[in-house]
C-alpha positions as a Markdown table, in Angstrom:
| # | Residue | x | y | z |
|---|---|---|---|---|
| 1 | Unk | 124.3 | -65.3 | -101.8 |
| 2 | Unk | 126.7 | -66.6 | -104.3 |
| 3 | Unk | 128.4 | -63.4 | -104.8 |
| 4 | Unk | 129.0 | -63.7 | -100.4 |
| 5 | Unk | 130.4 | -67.1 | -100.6 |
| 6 | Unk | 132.8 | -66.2 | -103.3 |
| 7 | Unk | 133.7 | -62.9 | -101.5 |
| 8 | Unk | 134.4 | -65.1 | -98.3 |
| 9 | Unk | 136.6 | -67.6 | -100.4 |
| 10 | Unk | 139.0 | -65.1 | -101.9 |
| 11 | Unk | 139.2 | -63.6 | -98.1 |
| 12 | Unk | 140.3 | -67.1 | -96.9 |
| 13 | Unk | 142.8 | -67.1 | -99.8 |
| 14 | Unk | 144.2 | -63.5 | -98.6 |
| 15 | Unk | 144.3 | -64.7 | -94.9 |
| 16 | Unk | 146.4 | -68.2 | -95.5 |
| 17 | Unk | 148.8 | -65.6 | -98.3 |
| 18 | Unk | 149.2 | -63.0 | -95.6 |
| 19 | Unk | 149.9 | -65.8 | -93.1 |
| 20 | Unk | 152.9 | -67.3 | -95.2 |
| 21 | Unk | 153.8 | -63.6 | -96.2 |
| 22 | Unk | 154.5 | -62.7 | -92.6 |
| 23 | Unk | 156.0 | -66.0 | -91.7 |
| 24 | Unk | 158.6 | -65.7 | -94.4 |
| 25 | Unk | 159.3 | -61.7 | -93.7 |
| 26 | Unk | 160.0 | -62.3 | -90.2 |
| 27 | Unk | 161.7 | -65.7 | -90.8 |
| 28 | Unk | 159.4 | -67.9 | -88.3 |
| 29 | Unk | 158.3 | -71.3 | -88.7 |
| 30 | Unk | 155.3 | -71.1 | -86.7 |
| 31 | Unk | 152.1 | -68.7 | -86.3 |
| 32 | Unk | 149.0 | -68.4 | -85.5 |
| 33 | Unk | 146.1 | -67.8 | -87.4 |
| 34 | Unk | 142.6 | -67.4 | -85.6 |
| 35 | Unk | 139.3 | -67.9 | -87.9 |
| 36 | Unk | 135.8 | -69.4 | -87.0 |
| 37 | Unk | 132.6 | -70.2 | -88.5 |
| 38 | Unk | 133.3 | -70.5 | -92.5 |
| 39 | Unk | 136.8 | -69.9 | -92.8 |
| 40 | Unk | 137.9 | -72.8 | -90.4 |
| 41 | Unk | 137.4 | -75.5 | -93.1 |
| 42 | Unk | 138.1 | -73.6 | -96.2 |
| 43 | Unk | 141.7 | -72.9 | -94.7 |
| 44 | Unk | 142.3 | -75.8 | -93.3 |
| 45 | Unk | 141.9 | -77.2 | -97.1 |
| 46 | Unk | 143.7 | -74.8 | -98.3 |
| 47 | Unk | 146.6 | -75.5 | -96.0 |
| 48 | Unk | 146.8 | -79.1 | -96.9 |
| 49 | Unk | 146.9 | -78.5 | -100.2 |
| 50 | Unk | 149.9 | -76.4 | -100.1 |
| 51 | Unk | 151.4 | -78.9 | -97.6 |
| 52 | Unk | 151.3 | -76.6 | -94.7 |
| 53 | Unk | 150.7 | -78.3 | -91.2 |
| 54 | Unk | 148.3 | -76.6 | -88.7 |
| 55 | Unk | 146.9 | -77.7 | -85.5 |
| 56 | Unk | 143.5 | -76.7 | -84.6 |
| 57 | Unk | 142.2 | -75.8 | -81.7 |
| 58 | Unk | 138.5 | -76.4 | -80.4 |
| 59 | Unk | 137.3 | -74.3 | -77.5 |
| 60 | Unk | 134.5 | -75.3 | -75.5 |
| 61 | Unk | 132.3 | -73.1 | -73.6 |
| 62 | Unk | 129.8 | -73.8 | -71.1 |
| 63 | Unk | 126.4 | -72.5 | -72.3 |
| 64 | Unk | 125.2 | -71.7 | -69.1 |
| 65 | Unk | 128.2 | -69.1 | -68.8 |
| 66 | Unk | 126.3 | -66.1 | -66.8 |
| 67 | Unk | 128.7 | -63.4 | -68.7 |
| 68 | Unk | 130.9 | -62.5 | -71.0 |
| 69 | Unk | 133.8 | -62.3 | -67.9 |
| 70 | Unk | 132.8 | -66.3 | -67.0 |
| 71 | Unk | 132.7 | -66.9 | -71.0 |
| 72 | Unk | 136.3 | -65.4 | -71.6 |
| 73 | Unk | 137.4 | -67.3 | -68.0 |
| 74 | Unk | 136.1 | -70.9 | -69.4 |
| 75 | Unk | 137.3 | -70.3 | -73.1 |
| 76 | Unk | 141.0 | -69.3 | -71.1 |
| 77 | Unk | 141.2 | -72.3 | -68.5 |
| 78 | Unk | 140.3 | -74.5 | -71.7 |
| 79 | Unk | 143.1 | -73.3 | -73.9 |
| 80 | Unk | 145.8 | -73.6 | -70.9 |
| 81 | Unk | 144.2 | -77.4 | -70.7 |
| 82 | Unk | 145.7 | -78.2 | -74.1 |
């Protein structure tokens, strides 16, 4: 399980160094990077430390959605909300 967790960490360092890669090769200031479960926190720390601000966004879902269609309709009218 080690061997996973240390797998995981040197893809969250690959994700944040393709983020900045991209930002600087097409001379942006902002993008968006989408992760979940494990990676959310691991970035984040990862962006602090380099002093890189984010903004994270929470979706909530109603767990009685009946389908993926009402799922994907919720998690949409709750990004549009923030």
């Amino acid at each position: 399980m080690e061997k996973f967790y240390t797998f995981v960490n040197q893809r969250n360092m690959v994700m944040v160094n393709n983020l900045l890669k991209g930002i600087e090769e097409k001379s942006k200031e902002i993008a968006v990077l989408i992760v979940g479960g494990y990676h959310t926190r691991r970035i984040k720390d990862i962006l602090r430390a380099k002093g890189i601000s984010y903004k994270e966004i929470l979706v909530k879902t109603a767990n009685n959605a009946k389908s993926r269609i009402e799922s994907k309709e919720i998690y949409l009218k709750s990004l549009k909300k923030q």
